[in-house]
Backbone as a chain_set.jsonl record, in Angstrom:
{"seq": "XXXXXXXXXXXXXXXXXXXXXXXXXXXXXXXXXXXXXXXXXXXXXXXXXXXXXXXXXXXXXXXXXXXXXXXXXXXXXXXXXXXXXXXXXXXXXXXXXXXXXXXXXXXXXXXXXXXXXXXXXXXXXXXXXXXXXXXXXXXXXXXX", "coords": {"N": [[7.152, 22.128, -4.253], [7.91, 19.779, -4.567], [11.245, 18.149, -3.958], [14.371, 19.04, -6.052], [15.35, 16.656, -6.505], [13.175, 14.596, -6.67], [11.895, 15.97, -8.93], [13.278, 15.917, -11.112], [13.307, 12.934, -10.883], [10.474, 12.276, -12.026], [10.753, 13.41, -14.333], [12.785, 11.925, -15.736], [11.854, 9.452, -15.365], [9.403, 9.505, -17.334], [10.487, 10.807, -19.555], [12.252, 8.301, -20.308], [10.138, 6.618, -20.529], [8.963, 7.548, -23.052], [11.179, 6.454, -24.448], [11.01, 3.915, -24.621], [8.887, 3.231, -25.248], [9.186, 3.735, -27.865], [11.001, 2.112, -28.543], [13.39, 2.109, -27.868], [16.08, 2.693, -26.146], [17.736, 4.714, -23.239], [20.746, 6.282, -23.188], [22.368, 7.942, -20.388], [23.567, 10.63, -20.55], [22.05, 11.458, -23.237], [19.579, 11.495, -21.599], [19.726, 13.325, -19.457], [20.085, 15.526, -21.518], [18.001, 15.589, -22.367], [15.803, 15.968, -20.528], [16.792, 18.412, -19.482], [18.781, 18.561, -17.319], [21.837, 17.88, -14.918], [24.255, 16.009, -15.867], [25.827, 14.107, -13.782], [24.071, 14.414, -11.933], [21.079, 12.761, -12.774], [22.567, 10.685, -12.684], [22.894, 9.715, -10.514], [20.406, 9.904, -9.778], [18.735, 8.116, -11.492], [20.324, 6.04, -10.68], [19.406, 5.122, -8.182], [15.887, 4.802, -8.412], [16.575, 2.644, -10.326], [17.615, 0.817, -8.662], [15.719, 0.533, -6.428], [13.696, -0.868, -8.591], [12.389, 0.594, -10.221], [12.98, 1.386, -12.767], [14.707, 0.06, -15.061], [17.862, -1.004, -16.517], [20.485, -1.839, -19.029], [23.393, -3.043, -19.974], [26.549, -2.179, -21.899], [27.322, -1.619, -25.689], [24.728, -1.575, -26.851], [23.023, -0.51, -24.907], [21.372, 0.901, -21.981], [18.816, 2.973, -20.655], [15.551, 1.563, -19.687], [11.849, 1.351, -19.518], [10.19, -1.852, -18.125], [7.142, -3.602, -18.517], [5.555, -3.522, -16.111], [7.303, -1.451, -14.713], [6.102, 0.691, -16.484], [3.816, 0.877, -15.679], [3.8, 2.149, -13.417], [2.969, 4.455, -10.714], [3.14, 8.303, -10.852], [3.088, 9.033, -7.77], [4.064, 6.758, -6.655], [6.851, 6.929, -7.844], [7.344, 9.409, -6.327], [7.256, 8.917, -3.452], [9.654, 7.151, -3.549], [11.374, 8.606, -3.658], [11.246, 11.121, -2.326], [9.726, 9.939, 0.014], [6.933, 9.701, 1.836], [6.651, 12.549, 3.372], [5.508, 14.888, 1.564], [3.108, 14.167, 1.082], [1.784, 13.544, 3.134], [2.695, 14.653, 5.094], [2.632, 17.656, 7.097], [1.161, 21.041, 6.073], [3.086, 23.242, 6.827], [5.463, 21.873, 7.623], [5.812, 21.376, 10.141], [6.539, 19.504, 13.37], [4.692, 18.195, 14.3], [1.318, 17.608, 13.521], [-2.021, 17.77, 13.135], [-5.494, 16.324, 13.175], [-6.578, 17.079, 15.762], [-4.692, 18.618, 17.062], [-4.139, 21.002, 15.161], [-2.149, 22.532, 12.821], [-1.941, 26.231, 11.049], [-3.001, 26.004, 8.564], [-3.789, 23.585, 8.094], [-6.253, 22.089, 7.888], [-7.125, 23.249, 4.931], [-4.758, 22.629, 3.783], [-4.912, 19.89, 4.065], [-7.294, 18.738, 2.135], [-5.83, 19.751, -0.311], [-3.704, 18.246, -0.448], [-4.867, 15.745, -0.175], [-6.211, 15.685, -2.726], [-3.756, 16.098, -4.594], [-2.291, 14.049, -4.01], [-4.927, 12.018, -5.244], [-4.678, 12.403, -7.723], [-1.381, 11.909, -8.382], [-1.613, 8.955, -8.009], [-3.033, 8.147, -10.188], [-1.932, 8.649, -11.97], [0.217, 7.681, -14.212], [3.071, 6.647, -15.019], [3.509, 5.283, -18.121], [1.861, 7.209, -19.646], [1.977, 9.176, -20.448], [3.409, 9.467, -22.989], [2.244, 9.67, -25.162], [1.305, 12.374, -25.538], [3.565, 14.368, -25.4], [5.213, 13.188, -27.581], [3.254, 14.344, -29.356], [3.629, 17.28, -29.029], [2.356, 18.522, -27.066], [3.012, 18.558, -24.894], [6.156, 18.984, -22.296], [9.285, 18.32, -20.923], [11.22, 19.782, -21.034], [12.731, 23.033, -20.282], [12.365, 25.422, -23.067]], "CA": [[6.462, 21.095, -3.52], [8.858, 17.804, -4.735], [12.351, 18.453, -4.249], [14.798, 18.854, -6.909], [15.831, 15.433, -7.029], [12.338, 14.353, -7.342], [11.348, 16.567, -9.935], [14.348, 15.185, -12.442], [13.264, 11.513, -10.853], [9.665, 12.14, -12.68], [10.989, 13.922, -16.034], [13.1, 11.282, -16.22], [10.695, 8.123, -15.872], [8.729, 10.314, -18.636], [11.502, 10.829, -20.767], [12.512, 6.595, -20.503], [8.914, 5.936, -20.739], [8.762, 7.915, -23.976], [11.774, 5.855, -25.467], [10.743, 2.473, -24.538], [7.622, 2.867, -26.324], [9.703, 3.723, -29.944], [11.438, 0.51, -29.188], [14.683, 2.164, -27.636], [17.159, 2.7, -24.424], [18.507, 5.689, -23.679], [21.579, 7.118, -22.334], [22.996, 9.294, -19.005], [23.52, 11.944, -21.401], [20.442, 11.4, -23.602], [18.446, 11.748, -21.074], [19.759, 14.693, -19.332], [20.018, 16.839, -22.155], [16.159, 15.316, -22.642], [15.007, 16.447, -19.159], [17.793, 19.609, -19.009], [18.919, 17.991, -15.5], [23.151, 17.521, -14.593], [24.56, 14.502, -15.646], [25.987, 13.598, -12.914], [22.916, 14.01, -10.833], [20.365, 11.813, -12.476], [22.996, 9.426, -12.71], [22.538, 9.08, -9.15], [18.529, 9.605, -9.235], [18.616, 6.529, -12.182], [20.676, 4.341, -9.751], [18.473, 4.933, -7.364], [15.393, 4.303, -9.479], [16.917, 1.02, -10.458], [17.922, -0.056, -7.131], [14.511, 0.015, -6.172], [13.023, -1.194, -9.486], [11.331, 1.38, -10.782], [13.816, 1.498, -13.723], [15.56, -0.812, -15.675], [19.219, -0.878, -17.343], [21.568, -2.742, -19.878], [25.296, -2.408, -20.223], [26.705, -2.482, -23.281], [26.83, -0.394, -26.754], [22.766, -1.329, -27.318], [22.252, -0.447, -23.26], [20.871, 2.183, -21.567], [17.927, 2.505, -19.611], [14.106, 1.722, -19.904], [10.844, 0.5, -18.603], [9.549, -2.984, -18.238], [5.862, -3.35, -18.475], [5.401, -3.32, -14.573], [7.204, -0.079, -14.621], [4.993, 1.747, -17.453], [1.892, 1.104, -14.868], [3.957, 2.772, -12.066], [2.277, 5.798, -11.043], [3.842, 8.712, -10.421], [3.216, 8.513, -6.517], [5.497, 5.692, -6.705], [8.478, 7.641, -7.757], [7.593, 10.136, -5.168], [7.672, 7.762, -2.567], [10.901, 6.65, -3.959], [12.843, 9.899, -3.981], [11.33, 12.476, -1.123], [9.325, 9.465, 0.823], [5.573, 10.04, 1.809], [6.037, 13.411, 3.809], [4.71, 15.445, 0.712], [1.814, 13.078, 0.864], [1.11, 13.14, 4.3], [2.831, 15.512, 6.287], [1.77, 19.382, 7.462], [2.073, 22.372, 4.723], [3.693, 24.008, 7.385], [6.239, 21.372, 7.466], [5.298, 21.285, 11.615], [6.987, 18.313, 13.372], [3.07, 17.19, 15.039], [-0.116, 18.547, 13.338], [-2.852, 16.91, 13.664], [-6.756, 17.057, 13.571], [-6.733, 17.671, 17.038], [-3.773, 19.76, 17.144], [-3.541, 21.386, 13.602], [-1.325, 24.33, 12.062], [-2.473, 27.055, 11.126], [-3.747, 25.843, 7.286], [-4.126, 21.893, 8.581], [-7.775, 21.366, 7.296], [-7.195, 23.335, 3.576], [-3.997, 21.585, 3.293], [-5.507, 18.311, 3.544], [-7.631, 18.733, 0.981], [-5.074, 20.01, -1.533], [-2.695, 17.305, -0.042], [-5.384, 14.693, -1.214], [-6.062, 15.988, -4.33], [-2.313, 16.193, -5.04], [-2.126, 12.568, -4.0], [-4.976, 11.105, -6.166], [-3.336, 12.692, -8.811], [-0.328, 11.047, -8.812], [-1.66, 7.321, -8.072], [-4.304, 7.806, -11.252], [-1.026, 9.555, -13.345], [0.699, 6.46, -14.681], [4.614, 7.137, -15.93], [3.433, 5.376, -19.558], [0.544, 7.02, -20.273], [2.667, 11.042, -20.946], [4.079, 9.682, -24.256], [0.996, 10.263, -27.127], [1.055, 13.889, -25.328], [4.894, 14.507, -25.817], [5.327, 13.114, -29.013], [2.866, 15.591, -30.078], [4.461, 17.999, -28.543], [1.584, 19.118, -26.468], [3.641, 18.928, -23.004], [7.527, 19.243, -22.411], [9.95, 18.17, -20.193], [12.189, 20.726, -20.201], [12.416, 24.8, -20.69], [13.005, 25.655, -24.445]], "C": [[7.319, 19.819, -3.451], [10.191, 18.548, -4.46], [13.139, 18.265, -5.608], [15.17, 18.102, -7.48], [14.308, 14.628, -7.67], [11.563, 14.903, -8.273], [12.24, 16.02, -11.352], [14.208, 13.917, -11.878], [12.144, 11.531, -11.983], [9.897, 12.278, -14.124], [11.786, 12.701, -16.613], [12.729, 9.917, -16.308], [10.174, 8.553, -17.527], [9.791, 9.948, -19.491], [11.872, 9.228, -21.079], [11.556, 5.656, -20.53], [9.039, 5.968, -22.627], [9.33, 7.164, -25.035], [12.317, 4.528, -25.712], [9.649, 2.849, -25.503], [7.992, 3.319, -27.585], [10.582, 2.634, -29.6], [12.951, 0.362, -28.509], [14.879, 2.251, -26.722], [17.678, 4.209, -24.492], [19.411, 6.012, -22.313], [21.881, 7.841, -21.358], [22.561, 10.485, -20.062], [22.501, 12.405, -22.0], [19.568, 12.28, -22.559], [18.657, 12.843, -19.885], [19.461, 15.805, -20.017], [18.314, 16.496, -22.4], [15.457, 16.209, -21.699], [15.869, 17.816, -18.983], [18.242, 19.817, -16.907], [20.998, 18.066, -15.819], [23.198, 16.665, -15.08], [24.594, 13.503, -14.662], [24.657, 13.487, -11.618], [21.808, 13.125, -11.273], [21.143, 10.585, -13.01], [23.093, 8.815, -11.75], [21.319, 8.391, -9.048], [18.356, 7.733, -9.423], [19.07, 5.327, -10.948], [20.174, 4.004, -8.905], [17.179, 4.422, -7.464], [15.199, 3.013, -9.515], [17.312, 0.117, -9.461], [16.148, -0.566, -6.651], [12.967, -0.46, -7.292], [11.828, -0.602, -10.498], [11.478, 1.494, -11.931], [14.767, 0.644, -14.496], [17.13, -0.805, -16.676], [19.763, -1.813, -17.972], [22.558, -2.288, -20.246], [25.516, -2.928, -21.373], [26.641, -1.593, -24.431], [25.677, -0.318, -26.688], [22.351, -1.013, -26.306], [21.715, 0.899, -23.219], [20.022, 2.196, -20.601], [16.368, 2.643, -20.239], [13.594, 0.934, -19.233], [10.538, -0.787, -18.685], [7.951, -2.374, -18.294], [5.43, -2.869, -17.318], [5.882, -1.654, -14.479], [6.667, 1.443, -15.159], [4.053, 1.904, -16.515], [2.485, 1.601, -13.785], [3.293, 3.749, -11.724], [3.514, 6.776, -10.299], [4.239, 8.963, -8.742], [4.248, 7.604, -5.751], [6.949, 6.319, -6.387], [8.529, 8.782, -6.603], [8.444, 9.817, -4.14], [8.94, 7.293, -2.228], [11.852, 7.612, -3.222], [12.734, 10.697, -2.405], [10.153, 11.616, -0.109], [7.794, 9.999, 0.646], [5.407, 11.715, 2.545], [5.355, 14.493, 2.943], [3.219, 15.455, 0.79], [1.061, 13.329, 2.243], [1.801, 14.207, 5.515], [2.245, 17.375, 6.312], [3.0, 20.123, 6.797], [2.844, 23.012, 5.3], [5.442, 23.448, 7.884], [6.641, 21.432, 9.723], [5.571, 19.631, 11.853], [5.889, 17.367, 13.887], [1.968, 18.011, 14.406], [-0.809, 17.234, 13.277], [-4.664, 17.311, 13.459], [-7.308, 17.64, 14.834], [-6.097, 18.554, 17.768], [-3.126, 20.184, 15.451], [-2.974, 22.721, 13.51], [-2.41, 24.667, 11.504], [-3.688, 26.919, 9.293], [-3.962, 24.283, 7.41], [-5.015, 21.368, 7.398], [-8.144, 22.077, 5.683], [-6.16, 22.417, 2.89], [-4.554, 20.246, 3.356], [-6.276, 17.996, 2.635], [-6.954, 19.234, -0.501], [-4.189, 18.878, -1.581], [-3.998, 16.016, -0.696], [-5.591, 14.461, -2.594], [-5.293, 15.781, -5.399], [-2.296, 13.985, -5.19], [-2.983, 11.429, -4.48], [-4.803, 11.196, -7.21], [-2.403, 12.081, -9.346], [-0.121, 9.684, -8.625], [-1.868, 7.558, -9.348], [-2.57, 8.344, -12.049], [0.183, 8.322, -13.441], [1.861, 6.848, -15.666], [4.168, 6.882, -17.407], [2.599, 5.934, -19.955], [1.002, 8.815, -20.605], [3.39, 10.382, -22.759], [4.157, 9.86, -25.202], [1.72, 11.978, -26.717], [2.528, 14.328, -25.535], [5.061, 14.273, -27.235], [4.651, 14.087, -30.012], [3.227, 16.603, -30.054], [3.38, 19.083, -27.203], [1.974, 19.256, -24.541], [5.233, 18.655, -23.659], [8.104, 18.614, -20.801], [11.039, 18.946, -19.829], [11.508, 21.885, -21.023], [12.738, 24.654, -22.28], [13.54, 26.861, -24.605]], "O": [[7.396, 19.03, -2.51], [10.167, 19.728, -4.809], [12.692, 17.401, -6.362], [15.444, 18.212, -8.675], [14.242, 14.166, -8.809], [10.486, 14.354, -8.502], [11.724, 15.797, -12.447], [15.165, 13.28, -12.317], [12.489, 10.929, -13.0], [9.427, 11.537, -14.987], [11.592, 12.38, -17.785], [13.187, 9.204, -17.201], [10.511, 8.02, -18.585], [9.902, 8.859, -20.055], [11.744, 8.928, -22.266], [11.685, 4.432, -20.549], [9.154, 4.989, -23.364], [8.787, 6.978, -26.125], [13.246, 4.056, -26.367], [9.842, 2.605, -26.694], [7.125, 3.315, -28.459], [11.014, 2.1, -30.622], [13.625, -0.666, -28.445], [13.963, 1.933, -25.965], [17.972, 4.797, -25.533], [19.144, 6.032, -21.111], [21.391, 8.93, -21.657], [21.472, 11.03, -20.242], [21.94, 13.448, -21.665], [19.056, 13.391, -22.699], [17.613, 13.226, -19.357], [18.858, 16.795, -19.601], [17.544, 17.432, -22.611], [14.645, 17.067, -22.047], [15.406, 18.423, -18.018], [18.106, 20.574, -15.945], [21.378, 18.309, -16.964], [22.144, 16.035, -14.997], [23.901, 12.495, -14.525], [24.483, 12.666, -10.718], [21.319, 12.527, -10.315], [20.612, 9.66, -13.624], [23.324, 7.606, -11.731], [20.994, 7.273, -8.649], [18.132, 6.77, -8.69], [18.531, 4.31, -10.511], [20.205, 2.828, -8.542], [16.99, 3.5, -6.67], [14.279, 2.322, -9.078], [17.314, -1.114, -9.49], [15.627, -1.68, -6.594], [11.768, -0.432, -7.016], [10.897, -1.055, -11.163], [10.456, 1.71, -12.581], [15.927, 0.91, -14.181], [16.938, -0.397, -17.821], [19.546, -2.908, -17.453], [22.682, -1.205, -20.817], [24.924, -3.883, -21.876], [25.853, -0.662, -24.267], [25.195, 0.795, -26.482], [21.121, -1.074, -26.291], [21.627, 1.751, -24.102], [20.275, 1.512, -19.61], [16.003, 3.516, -21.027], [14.107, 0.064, -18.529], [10.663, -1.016, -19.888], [7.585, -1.204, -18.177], [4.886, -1.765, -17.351], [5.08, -0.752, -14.238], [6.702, 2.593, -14.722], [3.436, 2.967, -16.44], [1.69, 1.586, -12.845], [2.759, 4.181, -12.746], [4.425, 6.408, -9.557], [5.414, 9.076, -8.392], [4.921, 7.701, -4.725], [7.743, 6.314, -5.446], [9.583, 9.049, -6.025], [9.611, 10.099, -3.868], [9.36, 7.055, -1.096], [12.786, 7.4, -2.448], [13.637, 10.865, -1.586], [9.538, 12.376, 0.637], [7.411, 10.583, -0.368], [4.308, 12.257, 2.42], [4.518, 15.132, 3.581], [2.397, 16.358, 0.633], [-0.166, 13.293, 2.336], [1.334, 14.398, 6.637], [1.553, 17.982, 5.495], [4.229, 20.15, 6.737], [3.605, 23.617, 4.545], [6.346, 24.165, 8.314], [7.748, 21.522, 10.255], [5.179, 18.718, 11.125], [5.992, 16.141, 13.945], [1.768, 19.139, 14.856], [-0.392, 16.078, 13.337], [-5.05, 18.473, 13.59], [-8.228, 18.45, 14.948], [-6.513, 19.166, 18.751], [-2.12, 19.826, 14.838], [-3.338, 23.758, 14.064], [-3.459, 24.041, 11.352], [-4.723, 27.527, 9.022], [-4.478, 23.847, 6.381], [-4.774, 20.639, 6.436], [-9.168, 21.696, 5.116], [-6.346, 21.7, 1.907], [-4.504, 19.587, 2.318], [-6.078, 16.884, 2.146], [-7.511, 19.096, -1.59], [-3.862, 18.469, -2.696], [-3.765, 15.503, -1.79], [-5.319, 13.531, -3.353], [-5.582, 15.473, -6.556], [-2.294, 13.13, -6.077], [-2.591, 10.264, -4.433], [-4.725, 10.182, -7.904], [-2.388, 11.7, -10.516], [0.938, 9.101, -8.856], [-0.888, 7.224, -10.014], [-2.673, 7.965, -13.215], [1.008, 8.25, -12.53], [1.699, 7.259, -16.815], [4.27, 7.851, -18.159], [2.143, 5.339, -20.932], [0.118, 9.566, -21.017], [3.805, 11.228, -23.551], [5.052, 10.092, -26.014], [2.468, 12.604, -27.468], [2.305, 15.148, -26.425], [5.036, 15.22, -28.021], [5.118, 14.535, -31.06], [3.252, 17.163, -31.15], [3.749, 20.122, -26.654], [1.474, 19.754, -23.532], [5.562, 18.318, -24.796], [7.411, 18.513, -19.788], [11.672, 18.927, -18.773], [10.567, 21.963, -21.813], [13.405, 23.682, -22.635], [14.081, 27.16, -25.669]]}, "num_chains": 1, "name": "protein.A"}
């Protein structure tokens, strides 16, 4: 459903949510091998991310990257938005360049109701609020 870039944009909010709230920053590397993503690719996502403020950085030995407060209450919608834009959100399952209620594909009127669903989902799902459930270990970010 997200593309691959936005699927390692979310793991890795998560993952730099998780290690702002113990107090720390973390690393390119860190936080690949965290999320089991490329290096080099969410060293793009991140800059991207941080270009548009979703993400925060510091250079330096103590640097790295983490959230501000503003970006703990992001929701994940947000980073969607960010990465693969609103057509997820809003365009036809069939990926049809005009659907429509008046001219709909062939699943139009179920997809819109999964397509909403999906999308109050990820307003109400707030990047800081995965990091009790991780720490416990009761969700994951990557395969084991």
């Amino acid at each position: 459903m997200f593309s691959k870039t936005c699927e390692y944009a979310i793991r890795a909010m998560i993952f730099i949510a998780r290690k702002t709230k113990e107090g720390q920053r973390a690393g390119i590397k860190e936080i690949a091998k965290g999320i089991d993503s490329p290096e080099h690719f969410i060293a793009k996502i991140l800059q991207e991310l941080g270009r548009k403020g979703l993400v925060q950085s510091m250079k330096g030995p103590n640097g790295g990257f983490y959230l501000d407060k503003t970006s703990m209450e992001r929701s994940l919608a947000d980073v969607v938005r960010t990465i693969d834009g609103d057509k997820v959100l809003r365009g036809c399952g069939l990926g049809l360049r005009y659907c429509s209620e008046t001219h709909p594909c062939p699943i139009h009127h179920e997809f819109k109701k999964i397509r909403g669903q999906l999308m109050k989902m990820l307003e109400n799902a707030k990047v800081g609020t995965f990091t009790a459930s991780l720490e416990k270990s009761k969700v994951f970010l990557k395969r084991s």
